[in-house]
GURO-342593 format. One record per atom (N, C-alpha, C): residue in one letter; x, y, z. Coordinates in steps of 0.05 Angstrom, whole numbers, plus 5000, padded with zeros to 4 digits. Layout:
aXYZ ...
***
This chain:
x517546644815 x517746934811 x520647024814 x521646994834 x524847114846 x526647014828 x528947074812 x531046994799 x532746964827 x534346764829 x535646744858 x537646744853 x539146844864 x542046984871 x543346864889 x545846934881 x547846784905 x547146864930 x547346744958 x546846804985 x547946704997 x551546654991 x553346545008 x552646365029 x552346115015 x551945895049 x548945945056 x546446145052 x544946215066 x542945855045 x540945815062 x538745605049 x537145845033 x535845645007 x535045814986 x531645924998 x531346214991 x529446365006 x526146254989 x524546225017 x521946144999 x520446304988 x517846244970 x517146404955 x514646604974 x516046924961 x515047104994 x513947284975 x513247164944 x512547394925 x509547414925 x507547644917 x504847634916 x503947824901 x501847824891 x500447874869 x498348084888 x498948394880 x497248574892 x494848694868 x492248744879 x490848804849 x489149084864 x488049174857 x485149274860 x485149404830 x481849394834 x480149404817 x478749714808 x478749894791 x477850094787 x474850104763 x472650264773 x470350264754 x470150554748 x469050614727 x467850954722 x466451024736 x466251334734 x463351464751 x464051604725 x461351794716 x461151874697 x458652044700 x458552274693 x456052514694 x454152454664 x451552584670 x450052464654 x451052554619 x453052724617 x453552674592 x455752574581 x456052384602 x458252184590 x461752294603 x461552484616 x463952564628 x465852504644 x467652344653 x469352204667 x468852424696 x468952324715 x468552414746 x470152354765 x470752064757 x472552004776 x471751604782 x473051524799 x472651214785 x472651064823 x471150854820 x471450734849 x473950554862 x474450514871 x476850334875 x475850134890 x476449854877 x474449604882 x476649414899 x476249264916 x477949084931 x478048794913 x479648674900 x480348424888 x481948224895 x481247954898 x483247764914 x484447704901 x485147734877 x486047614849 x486347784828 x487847654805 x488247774778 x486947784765 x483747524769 x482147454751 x479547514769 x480047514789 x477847544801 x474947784789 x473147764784 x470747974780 x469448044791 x468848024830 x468548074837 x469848034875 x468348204883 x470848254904 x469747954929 x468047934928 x466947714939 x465647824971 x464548004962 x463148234980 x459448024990 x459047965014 x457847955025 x457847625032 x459747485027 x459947195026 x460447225059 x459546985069 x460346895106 x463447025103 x465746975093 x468246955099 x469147265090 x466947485077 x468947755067 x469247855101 x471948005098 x472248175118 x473148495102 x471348645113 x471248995108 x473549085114 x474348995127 x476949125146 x479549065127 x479648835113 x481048725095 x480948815077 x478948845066 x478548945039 x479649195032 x478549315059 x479449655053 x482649785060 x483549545077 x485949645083 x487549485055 x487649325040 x489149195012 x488349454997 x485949544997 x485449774977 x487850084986 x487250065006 x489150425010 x491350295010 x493050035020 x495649935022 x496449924994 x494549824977 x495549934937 x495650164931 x493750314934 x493550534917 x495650714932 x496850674957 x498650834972 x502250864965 x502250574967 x505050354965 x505850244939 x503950204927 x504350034900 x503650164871 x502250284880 x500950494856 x500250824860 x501450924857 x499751234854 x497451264849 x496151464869 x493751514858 x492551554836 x494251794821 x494151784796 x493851664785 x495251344789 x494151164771 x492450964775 x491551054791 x489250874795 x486151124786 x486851314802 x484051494785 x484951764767 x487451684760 x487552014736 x487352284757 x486652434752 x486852684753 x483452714771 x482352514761 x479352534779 x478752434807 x476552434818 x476452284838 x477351994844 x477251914870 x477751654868 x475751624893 x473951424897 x472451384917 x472851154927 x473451114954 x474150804970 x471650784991 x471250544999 x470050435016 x471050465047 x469050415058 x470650575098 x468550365108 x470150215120 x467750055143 x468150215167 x466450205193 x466550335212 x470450335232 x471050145235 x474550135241 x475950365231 x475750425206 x477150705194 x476151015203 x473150955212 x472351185208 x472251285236 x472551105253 x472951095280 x475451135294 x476951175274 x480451155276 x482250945294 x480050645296 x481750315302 x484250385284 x483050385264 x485050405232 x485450535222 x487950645206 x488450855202 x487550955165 x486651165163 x486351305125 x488151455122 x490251255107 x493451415106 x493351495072 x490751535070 x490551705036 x490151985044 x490852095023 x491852375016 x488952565005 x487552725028 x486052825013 x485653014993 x483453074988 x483153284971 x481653134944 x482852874927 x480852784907 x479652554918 x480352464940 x478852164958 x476452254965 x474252074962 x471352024958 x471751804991 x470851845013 x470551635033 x468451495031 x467651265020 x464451135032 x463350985047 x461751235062 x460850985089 x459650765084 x460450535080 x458950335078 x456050255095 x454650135085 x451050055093 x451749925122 x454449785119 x453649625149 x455049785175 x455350015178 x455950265183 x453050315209 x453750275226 x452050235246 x452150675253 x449850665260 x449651025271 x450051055290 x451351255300 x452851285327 x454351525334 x454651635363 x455651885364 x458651805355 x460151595359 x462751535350 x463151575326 x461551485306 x460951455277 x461451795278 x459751915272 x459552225269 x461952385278 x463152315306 x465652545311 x467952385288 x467452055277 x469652045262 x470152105232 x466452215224 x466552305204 x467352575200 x466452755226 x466853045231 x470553015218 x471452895234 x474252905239 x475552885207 x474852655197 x475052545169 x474752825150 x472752975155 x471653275136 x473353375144 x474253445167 x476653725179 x478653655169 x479953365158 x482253295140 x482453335120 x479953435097 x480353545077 x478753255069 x477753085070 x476752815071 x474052965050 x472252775025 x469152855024 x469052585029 x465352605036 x464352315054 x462352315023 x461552045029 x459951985005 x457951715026 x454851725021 x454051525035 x453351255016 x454451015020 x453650835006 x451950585004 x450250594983 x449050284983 x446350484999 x445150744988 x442750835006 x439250695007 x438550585032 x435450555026 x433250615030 x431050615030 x429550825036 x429450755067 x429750945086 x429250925124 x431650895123 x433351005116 x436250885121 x437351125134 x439050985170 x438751185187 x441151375187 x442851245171 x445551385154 x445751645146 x442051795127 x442051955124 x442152275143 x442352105163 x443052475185 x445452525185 x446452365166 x449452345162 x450852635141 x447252625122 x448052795103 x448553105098 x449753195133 x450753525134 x453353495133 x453953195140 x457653175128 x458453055096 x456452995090 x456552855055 x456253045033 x458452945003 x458153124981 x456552944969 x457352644970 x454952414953 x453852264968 x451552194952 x449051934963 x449451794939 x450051474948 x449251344927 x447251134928 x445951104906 x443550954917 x443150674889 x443250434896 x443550144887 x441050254877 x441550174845 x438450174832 x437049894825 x438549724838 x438649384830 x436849384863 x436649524881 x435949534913 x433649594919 x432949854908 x431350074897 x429450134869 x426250044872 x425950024850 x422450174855 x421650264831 x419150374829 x418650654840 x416550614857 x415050874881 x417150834891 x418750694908 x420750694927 x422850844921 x424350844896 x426250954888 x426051234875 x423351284872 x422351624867 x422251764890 x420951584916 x421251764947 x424151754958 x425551594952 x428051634966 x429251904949 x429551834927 x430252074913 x429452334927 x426952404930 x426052694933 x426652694960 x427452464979 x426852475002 x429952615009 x432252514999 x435452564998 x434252904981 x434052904966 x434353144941 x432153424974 x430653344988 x429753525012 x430653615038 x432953345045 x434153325060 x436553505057 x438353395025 x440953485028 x441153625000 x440453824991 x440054004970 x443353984948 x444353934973 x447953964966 x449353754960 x448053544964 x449253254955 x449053194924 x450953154922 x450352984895 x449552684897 x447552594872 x446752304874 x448052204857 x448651984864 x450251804848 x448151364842 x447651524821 x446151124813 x447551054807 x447850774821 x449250504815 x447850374810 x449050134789 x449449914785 x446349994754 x447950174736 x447050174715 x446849954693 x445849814696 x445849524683 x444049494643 x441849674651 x441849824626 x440349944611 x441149984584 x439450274579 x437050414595 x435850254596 x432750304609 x434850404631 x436250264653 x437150314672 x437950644675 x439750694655 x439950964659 x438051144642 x435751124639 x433751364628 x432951364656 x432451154665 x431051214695 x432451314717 x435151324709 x437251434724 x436351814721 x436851824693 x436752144678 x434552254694 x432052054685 x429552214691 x429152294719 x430152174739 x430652174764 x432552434771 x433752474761 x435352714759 x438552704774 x439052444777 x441152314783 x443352454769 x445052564795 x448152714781 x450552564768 x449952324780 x453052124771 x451651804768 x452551774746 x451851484741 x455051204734 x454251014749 x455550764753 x454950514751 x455750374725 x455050064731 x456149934706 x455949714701 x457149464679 x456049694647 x454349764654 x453349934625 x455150054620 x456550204630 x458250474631 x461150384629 x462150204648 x464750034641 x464249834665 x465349624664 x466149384674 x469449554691 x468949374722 x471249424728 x473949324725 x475449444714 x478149394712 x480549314726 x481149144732 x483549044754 x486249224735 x488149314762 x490449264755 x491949154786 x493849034775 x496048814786 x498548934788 x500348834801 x503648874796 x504448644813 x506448524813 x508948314821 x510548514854 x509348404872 x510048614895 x512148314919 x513048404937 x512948284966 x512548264986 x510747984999 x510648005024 x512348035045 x511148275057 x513148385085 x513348205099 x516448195129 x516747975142 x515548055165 x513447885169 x511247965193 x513448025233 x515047915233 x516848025262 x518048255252 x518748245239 x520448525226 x518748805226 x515648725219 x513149005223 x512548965243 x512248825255 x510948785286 x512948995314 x516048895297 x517549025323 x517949285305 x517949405287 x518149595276 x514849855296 x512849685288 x511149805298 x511149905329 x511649665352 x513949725369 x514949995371 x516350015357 x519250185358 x518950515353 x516750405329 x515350725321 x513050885356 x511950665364 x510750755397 x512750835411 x515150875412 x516550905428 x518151185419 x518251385434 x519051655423 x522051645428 x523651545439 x526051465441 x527251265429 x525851165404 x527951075379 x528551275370 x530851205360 x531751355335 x531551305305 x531351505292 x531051455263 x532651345246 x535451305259 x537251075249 x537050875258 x534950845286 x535250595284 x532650465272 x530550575268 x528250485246 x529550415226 x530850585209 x532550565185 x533050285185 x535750185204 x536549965207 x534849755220 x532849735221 x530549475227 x529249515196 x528049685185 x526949745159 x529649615131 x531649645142 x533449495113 x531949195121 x532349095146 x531348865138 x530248665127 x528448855112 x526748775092 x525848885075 x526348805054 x526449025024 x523449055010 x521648875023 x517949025016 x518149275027 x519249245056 x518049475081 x520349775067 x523249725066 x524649855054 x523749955021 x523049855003 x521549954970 x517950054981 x517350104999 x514950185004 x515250425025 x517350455041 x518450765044 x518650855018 x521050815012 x522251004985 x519151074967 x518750874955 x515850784934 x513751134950 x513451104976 x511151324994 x512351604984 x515051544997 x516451895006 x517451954969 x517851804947 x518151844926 x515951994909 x514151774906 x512251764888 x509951984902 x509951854925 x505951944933 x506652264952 x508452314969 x509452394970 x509352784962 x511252724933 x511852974921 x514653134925 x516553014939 x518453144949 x519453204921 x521653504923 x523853524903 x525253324898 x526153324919 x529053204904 x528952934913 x529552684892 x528452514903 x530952324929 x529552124950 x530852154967 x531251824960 x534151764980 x535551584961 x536751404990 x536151435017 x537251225045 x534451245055 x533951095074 x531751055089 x532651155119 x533851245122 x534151495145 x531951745139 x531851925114 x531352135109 x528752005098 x528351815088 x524951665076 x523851755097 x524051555124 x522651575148 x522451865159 x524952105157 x524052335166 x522052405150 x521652385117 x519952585113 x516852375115 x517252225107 x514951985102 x513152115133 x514652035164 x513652075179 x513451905202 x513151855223 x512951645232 x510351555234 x508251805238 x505351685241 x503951565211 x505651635197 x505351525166 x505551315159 x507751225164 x510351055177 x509150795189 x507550855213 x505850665224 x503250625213 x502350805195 x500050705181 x499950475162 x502550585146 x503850285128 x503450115137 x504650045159 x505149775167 x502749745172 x500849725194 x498649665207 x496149655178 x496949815163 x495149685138 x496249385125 x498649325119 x499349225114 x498148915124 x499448915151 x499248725176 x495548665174 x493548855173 x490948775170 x489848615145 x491748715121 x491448615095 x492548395088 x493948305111 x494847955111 x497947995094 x499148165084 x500448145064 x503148075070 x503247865090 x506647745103 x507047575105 x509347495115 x511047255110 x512447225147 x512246955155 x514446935175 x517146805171 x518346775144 x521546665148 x523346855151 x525446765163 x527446995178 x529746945157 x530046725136 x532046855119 x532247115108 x530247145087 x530147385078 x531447625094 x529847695117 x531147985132 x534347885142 x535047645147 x537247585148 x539847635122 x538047585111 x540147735078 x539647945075 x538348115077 x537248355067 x539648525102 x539348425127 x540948625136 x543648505136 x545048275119 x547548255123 x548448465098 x547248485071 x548148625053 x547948935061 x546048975070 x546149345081 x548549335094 x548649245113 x551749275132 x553549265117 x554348955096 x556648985084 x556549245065 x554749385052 x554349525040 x556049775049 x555449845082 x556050015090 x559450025094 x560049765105 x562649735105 x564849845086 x563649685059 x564749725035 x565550055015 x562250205034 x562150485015 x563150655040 x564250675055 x564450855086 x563751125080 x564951165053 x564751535049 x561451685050 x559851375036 x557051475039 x555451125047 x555051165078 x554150855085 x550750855077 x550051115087 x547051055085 x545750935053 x545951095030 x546251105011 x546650854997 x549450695002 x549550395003 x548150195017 x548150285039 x545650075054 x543250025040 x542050325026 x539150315009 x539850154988 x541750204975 x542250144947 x542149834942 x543949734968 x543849434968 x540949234975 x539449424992 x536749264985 x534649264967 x535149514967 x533749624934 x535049464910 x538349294910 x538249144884 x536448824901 x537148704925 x536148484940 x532848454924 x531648644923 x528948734922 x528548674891 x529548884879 x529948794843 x529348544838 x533048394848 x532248044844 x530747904848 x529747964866 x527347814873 x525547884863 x524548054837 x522648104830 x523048184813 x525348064802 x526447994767 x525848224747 x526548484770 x527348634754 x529548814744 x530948864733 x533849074727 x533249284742 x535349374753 x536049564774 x534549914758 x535449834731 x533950124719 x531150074722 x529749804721 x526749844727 x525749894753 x528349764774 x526949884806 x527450134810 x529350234803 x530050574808 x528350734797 x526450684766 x525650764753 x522050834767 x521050544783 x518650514796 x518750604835 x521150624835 x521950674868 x522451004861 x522451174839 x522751454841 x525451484850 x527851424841 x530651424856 x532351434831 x533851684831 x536151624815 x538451364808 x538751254781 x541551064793 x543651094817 x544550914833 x547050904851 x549651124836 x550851244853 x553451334840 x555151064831 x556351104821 x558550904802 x560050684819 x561750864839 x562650694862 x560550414888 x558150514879 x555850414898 x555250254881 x554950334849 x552650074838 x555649864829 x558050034834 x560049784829 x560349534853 x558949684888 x559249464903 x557149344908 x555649424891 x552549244891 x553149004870 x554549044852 x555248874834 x557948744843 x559248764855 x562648554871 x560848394893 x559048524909 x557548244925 x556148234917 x555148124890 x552947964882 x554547724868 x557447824853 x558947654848 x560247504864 x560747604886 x561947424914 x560147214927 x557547314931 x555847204937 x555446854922 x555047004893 x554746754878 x556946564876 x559146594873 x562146624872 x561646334894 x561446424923 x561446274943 x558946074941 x557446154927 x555245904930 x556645734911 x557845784885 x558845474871 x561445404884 x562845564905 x564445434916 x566845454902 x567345694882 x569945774868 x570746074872 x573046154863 x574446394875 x572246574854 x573246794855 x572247064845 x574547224840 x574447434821 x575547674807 x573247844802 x574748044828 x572648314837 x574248534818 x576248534799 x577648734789 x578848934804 x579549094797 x581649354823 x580149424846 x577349504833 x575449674861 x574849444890 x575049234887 x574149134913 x575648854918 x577948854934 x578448534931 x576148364944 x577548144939 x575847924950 x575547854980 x578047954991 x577947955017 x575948065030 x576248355027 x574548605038 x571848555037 x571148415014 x568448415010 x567748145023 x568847995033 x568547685051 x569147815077 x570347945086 x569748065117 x567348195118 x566148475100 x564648615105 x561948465103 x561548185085 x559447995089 x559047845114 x562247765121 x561347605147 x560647745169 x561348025168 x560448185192 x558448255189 x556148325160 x553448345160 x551848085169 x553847875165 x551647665171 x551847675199 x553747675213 x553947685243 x551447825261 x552048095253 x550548305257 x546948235256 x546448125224 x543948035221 x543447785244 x545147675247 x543347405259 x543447505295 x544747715300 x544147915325 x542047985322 x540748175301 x538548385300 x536548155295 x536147975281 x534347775269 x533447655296 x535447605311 x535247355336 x533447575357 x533747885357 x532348025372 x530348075363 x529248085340 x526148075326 x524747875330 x526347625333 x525047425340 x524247405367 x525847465388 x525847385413 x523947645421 x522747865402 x521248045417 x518647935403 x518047855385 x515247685380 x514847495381 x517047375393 x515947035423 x514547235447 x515247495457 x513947585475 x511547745472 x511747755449 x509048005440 x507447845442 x506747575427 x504847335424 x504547115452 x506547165475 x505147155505 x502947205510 
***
């Protein structure tokens, strides 16, 4: 995946790249009208199904890769348009173990079947509604004790593959007496017949392979460096960090650094778009902030080698060295190109997907003098940096990022030898 770049003397970085997917299906009203679409958990590019009920699925997984995409990697928008988007909630989320760092207002929550009933359950649905949250109950069967659920629910959906005959006419009237205000939603329209019996039933929203097959989409992303979120997480518990100094543990690693920007850019909404990870983290948030990560960290999505954050904070530093007039700015700029390369894309395509204007002139010229120094020193021949940067300047302000990094690196490390005591 990574096109690899010079890294002065550093050993060549392993492969920390990964393949993020989920999966989107239609919902659709009975005359064929787009509604809004589910968002499916996928281990794969090819995968067709999520591998939902095997010994080895974990809920917790599933659903945190699902909000960690549609949050970080993808806009909502593009994942459900302008319509709803409905996710899955195992009890951990709804109980607030874990955090629902989606944006309400078009999010569909679904309590999943294995959703045990409970006064916990209920204050964390209450809580979920007061957020602007709608609950939707899923996978419904008939005696299913879920439904006292339905003075906080806009949908019921009910498996018509689950549900069949007399059984699926009393549940119907039985939901349609109970909760006048719900909408029903049949699944797993498989076919024609399937949905006349959907219609005739009087079913509001219909879902299944008849209607569309679900759709994966993918992108070329990176695994975060698991000490680097761990002490980050850390840091955010503690009300006496500072936001520069998050900043500077967050360059460390250019997943955790393009997934600020990527939040406070894209998902977000700000004017004007923001361009250092000082001001990401003010607006992003910190309790935001920590939701990232801890989704992340549940969704498996990391790496433990310490090169990477090791290059990623020698170049922010030298970055800073190099641009003094505007350090923050350079510090971003330089992991934001770190990030690119490794994910073999041109700086106009990361700026373009990270919501960030190009570098000013002077910045994307020292993002480009150490990349040439860099490389320069790996074949072991001089360099011509032209007027703007000798060669010197830019071989001190490297060796002092590397200094620096293998300080900050060696304390990330030495604080998750103790966390894991």
């Amino acid at each position: 995946m990574a096109r690899r770049t010079g890294y002065g003397g550093l050993t060549r970085l392993p492969d920390i790249g990964l393949t993020v997917c989920v999966a989107r299906q239609r919902i659709q009203d009975a005359s064929g009208r787009l509604v809004g679409h589910e968002a499916l958990f996928r281990p794969s590019r090819t995968a067709e199904v999520s591998g939902e009920g095997g010994a080895d699925f974990d809920d917790d997984l599933a659903t945190a890769t699902v909000i960690s995409v549609v949050t970080t990697e993808f806009a909502l928008d593009e994942i459900g348009g302008q319509d709803l988007l409905f996710v899955n909630l195992p009890r951990s989320f709804v109980v607030g173990e874990l955090p629902v760092s989606l944006t309400p207002g078009k999010v569909v929550l679904e309590l999943l079947e294995r959703v045990p009933v409970d006064d916990e359950v209920r204050a964390g649905l209450e809580r979920l509604v007061a957020r602007g949250f709608t609950i939707a109950l899923d996978d419904v069967l008939p005696g299913d004790p879920r439904l006292t659920y339905t003075d906080l629910c806009g949908y019921v959906k009910i498996d018509l593959s689950a549900v069949t005959g007399p059984a699926l006419t009393r549940l119907v009237e039985q939901v349609r007496e109970r909760a006048p205000h719900v909408q029903l939603v049949a699944e797993h329209i498989e076919t024609p017949a399937d949905r006349d019996l959907a219609v005739g039933l009087g079913f509001d929203l219909f879902q299944g392979y008849l209607l569309s097959r679900p759709a994966v989409m993918a992108r070329e992303s990176l695994a975060h460096h698991n000490p680097t979120a761990s002490t980050l997480l850390h840091k955010l518990s503690v009300p006496s960090s500072s936001t520069r100094s998050l900043a500077r543990l967050a360059s460390a690693d250019p997943a955790i650094a393009a997934r600020l920007l990527r939040s406070v850019n894209n998902v977000t909404g700000v004017r004007l778009p923001v361009t250092d990870l000082v001001r990401a983290i003010a607006l992003v948030g910190r309790q935001r902030f920590h939701s990232i990560l801890v989704l992340d960290m549940v969704a498996e999505l990391g790496h433990d080698d310490d090169e990477l954050p090791l290059l990623a904070v020698a170049r922010s530093r030298a970055a800073q060295l190099l641009c003094p007039d505007d350090p923050l700015l350079a510090a971003t700029a330089a992991v934001v190109r770190l990030w690119s390369q490794l994910l073999d894309l041109t700086p106009e395509q990361a700026d373009r997907w990270l919501g960030v204007p190009p570098p000013p002139v002077r910045v994307r010229a020292m993002c480009d003098a150490l990349d040439a120094y860099l490389e320069a020193a790996d074949r072991g021949e001089p360099v011509d940096l032209g007027d703007d940067f000798s060669p010197l300047a830019v071989s001190v302000a490297w060796l002092t990022g590397l200094r620096e990094g293998r300080e900050l690196i060696g304390q990330v490390a030495l604080k998750g030898r103790r966390t894991r005591r």
